[in-house]
Biopython code that builds the backbone (N, CA, C, O; Angstrom):
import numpy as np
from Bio.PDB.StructureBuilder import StructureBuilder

atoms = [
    (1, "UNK", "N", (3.372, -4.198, 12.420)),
    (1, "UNK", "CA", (3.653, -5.335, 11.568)),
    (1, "UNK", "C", (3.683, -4.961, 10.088)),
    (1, "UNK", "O", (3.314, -5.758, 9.226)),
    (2, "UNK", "N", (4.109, -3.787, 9.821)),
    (2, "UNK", "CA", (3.914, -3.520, 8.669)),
    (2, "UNK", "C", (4.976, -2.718, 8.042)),
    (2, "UNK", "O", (5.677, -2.313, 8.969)),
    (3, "UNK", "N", (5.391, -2.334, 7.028)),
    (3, "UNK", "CA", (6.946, -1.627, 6.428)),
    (3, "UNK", "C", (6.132, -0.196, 5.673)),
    (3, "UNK", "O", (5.158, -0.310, 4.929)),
    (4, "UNK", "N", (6.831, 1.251, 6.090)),
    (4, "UNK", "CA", (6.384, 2.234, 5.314)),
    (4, "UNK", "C", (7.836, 2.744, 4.840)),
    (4, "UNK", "O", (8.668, 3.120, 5.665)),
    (5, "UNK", "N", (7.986, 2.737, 3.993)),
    (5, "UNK", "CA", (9.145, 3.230, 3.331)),
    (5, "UNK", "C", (8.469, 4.750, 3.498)),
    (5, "UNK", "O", (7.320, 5.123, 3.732)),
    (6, "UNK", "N", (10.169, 5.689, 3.185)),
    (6, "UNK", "CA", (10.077, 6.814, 3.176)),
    (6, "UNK", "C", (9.453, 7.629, 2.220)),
    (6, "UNK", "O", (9.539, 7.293, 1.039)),
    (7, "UNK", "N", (8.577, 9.074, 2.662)),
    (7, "UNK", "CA", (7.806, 10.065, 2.446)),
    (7, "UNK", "C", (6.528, 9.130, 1.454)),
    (7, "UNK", "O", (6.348, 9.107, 0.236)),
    (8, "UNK", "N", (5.907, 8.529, 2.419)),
    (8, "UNK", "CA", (4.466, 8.520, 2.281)),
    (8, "UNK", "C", (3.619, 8.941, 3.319)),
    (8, "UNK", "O", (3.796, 8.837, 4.533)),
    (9, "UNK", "N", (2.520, 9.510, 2.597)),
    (9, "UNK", "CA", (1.659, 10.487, 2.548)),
    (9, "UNK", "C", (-0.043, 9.107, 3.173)),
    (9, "UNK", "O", (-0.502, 8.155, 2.542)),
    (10, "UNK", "N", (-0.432, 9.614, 4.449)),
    (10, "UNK", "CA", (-1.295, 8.237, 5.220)),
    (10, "UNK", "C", (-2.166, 9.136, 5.468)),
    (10, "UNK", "O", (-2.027, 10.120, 6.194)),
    (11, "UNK", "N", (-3.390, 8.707, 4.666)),
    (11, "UNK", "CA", (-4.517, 9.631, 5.005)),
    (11, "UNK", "C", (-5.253, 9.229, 6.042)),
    (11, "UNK", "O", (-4.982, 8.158, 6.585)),
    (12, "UNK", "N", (-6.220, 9.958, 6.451)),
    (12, "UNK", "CA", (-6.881, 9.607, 7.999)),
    (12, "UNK", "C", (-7.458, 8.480, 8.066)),
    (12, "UNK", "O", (-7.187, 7.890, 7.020)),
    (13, "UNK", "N", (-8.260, 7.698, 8.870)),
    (13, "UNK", "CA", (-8.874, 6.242, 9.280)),
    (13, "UNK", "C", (-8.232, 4.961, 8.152)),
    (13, "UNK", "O", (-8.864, 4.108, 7.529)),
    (14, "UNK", "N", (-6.847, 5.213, 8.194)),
    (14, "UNK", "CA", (-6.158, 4.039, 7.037)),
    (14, "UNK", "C", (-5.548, 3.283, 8.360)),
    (14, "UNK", "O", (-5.067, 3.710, 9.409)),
    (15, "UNK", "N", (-5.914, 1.239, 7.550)),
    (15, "UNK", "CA", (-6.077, 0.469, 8.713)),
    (15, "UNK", "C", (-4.899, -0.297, 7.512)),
    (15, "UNK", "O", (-5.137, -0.711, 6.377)),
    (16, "UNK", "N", (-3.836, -0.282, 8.139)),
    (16, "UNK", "CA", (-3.092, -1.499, 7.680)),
    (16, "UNK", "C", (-2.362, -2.767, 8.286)),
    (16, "UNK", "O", (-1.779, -2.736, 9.369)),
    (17, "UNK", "N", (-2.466, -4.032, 7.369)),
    (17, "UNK", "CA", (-1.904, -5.274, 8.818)),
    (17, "UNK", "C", (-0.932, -6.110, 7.539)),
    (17, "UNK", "O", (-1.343, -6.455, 6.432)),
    (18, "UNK", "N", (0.502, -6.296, 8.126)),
    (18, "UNK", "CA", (1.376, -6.499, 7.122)),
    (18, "UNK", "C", (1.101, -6.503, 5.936)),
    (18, "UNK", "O", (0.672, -7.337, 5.138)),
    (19, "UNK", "N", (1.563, -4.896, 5.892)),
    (19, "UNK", "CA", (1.686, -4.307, 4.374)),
    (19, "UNK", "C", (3.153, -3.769, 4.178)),
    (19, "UNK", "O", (3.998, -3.564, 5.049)),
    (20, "UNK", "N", (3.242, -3.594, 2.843)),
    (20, "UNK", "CA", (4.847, -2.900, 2.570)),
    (20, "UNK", "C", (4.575, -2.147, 1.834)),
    (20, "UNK", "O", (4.193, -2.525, 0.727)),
    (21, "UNK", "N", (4.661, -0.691, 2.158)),
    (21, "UNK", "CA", (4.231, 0.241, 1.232)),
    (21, "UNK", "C", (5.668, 1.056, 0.845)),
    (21, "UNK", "O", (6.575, 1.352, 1.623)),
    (22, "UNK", "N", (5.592, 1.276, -0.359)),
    (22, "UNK", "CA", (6.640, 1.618, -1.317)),
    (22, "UNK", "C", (6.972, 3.274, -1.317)),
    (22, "UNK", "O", (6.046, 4.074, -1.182)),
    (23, "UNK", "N", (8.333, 3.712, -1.476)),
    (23, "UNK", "CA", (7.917, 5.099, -0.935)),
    (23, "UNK", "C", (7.174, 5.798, -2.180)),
    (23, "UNK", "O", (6.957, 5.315, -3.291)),
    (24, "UNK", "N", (6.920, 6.782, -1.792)),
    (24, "UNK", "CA", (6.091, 8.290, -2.424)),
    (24, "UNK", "C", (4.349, 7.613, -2.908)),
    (24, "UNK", "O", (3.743, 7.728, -3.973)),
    (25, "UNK", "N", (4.040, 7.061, -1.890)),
    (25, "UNK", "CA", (2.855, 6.752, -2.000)),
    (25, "UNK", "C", (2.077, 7.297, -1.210)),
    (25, "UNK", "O", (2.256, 7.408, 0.003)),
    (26, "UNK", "N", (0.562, 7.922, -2.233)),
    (26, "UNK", "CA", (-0.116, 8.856, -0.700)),
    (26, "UNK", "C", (-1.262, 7.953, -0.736)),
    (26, "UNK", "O", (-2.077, 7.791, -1.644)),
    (27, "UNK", "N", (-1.170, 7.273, 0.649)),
    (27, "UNK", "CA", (-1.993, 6.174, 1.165)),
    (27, "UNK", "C", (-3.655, 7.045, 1.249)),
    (27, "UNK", "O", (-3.544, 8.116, 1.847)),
    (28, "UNK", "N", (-4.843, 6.801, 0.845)),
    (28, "UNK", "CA", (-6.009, 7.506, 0.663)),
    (28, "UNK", "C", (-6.636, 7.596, 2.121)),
    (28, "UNK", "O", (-5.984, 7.045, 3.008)),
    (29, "UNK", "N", (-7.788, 8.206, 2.463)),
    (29, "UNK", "CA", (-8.479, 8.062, 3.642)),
    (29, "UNK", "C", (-9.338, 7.241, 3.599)),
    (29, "UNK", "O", (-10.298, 7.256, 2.828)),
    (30, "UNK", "N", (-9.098, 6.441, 4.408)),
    (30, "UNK", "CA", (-10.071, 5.501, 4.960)),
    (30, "UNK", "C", (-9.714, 3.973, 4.690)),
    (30, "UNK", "O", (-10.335, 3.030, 5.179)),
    (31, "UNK", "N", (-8.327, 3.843, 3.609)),
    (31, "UNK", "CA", (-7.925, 2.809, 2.836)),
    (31, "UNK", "C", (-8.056, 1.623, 3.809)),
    (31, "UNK", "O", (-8.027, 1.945, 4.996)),
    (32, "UNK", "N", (-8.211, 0.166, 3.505)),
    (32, "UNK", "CA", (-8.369, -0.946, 4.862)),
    (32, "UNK", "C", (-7.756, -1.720, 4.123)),
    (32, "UNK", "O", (-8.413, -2.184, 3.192)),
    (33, "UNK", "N", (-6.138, -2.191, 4.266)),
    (33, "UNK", "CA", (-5.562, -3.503, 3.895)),
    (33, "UNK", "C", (-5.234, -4.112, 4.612)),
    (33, "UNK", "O", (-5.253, -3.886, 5.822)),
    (34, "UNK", "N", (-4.659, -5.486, 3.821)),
    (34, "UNK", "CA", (-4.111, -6.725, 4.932)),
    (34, "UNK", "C", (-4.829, -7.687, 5.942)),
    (34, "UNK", "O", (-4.305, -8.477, 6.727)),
    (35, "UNK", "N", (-6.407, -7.377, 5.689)),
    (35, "UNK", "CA", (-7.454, -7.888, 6.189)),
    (35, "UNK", "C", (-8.333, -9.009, 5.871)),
    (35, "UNK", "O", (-8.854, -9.825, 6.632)),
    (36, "UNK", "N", (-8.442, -8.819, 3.769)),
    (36, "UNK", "CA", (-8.975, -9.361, 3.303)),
    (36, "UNK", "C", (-8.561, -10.052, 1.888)),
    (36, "UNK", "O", (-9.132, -9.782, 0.831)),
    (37, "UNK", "N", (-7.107, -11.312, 2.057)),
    (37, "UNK", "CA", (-6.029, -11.292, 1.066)),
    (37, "UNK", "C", (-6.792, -11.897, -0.364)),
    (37, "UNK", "O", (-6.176, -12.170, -1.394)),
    (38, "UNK", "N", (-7.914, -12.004, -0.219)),
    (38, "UNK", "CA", (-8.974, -12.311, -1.455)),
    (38, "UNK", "C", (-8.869, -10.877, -2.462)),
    (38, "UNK", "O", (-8.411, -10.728, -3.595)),
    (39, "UNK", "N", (-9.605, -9.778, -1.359)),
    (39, "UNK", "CA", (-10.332, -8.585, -2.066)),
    (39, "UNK", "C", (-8.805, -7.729, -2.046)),
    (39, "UNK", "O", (-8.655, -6.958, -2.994)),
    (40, "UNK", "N", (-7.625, -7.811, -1.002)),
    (40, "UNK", "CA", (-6.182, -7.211, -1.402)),
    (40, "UNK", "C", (-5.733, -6.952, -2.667)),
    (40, "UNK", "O", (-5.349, -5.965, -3.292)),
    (41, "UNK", "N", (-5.979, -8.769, -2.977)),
    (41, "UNK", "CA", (-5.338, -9.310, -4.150)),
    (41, "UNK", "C", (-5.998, -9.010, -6.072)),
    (41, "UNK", "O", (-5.581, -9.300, -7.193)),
    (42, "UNK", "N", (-6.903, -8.466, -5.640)),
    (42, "UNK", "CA", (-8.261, -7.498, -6.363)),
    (42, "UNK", "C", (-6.981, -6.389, -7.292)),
    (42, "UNK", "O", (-6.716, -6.344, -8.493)),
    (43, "UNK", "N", (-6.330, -5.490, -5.934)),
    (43, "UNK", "CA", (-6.035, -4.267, -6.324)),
    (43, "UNK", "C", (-4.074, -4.280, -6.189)),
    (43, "UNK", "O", (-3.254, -3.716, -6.913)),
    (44, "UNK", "N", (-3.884, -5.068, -5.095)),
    (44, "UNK", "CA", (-2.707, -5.239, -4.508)),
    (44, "UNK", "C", (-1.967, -6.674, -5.006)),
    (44, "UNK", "O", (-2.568, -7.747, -4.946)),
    (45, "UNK", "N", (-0.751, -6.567, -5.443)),
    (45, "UNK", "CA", (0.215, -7.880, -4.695)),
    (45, "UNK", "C", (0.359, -8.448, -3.424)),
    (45, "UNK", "O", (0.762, -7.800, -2.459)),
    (46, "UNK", "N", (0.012, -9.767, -3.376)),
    (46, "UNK", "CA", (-0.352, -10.615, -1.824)),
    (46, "UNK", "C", (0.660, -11.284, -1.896)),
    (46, "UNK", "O", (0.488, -12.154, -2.751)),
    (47, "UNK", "N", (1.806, -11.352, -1.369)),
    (47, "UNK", "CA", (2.423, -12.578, -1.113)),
    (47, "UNK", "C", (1.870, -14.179, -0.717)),
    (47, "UNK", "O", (0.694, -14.194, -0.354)),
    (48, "UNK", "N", (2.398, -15.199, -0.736)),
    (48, "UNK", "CA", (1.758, -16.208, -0.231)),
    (48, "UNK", "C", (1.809, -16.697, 1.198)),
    (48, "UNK", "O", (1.213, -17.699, 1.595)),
    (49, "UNK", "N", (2.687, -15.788, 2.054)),
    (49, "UNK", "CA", (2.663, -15.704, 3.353)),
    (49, "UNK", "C", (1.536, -14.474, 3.723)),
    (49, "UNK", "O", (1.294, -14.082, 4.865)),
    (50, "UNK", "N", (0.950, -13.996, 2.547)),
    (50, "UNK", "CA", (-0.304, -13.179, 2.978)),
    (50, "UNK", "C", (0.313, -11.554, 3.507)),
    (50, "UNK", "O", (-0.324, -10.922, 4.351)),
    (51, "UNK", "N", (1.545, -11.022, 2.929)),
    (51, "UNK", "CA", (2.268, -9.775, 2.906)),
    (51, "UNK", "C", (1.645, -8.963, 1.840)),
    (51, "UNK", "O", (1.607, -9.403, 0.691)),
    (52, "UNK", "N", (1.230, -7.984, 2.096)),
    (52, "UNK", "CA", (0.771, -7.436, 0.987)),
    (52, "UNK", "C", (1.173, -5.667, 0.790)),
    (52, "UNK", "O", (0.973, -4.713, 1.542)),
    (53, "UNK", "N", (1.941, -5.788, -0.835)),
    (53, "UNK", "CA", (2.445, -4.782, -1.269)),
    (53, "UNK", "C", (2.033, -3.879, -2.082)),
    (53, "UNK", "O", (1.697, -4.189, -3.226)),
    (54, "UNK", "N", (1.985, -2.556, -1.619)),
    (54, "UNK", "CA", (1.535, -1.120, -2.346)),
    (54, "UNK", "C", (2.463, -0.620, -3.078)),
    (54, "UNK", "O", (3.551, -0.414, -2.541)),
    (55, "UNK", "N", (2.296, -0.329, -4.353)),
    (55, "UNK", "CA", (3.040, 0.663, -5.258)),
    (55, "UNK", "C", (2.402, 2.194, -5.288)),
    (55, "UNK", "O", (1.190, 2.359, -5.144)),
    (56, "UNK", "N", (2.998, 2.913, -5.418)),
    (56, "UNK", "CA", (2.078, 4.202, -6.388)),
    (56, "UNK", "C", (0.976, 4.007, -7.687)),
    (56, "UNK", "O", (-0.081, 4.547, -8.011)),
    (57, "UNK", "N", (1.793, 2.981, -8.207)),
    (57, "UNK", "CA", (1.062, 2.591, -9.511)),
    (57, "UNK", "C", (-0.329, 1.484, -9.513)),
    (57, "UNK", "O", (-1.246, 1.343, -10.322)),
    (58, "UNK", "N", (0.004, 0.783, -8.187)),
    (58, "UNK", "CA", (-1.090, 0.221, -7.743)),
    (58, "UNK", "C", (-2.311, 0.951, -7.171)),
    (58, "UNK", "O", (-3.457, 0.501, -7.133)),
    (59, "UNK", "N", (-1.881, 2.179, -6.720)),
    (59, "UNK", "CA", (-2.932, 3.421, -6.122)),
    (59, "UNK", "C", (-3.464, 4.027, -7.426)),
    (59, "UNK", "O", (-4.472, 4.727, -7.323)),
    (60, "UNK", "N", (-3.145, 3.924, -8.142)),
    (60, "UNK", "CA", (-3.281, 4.782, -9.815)),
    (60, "UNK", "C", (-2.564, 6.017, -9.577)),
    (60, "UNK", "O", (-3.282, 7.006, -9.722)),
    (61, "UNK", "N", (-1.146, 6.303, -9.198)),
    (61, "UNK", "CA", (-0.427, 7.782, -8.886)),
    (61, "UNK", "C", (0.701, 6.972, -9.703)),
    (61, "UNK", "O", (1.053, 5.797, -9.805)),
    (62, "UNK", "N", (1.134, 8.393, -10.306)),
    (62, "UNK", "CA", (2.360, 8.452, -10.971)),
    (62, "UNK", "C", (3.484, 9.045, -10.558)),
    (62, "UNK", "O", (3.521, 10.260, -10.363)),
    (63, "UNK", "N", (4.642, 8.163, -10.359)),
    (63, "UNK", "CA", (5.716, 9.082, -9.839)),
    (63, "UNK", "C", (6.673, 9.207, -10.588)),
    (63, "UNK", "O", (7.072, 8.315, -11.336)),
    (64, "UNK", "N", (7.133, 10.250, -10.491)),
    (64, "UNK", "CA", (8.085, 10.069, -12.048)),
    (64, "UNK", "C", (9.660, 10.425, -11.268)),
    (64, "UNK", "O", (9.754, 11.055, -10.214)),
    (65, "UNK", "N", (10.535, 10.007, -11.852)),
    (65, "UNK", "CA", (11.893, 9.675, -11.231)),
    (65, "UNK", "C", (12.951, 10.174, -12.101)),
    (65, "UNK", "O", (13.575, 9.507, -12.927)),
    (66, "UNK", "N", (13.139, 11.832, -11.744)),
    (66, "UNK", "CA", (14.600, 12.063, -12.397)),
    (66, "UNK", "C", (16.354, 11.533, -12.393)),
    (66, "UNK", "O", (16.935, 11.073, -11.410)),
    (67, "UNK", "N", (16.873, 11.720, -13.577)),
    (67, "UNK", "CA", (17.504, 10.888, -13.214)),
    (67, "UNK", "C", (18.775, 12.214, -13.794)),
    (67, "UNK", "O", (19.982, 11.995, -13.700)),
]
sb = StructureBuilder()
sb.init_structure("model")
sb.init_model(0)
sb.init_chain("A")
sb.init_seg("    ")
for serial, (resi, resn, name, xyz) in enumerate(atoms, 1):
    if name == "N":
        sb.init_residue(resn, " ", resi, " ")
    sb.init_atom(name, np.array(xyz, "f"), 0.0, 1.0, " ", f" {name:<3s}", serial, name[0])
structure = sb.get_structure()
């Protein structure tokens, strides 16, 4: 139930429940979203259907994009 866009990086015991994660994001170990759209909404964008979206920039990673 959940969207991983291409080349992200899912570290071990990561629990996700409709999430949309954005590519070149390296998901941490142990990360737990989509569970708790209070404490999500802390760190993450929650939709109001309770979808909740990962950036890089929301992880604190920088991706930088040649152009």
């Amino acid at each position: 139930d959940s969207v991983i866009l291409p080349n992200v990086d899912i570290g071990r015991n990561v629990h996700l429940r409709r999430v949309i994660v954005e590519k070149n994001c390296k998901i941490p170990e142990g990360l737990k979203v989509g569970f708790d759209p209070v404490e999500d909404s802390k760190r993450f964008y929650v939709t109001d259907k309770g979808i909740t979206l990962i950036t890089p920039e929301m992880l604190g990673q920088k991706v930088y994009y040649l152009r």
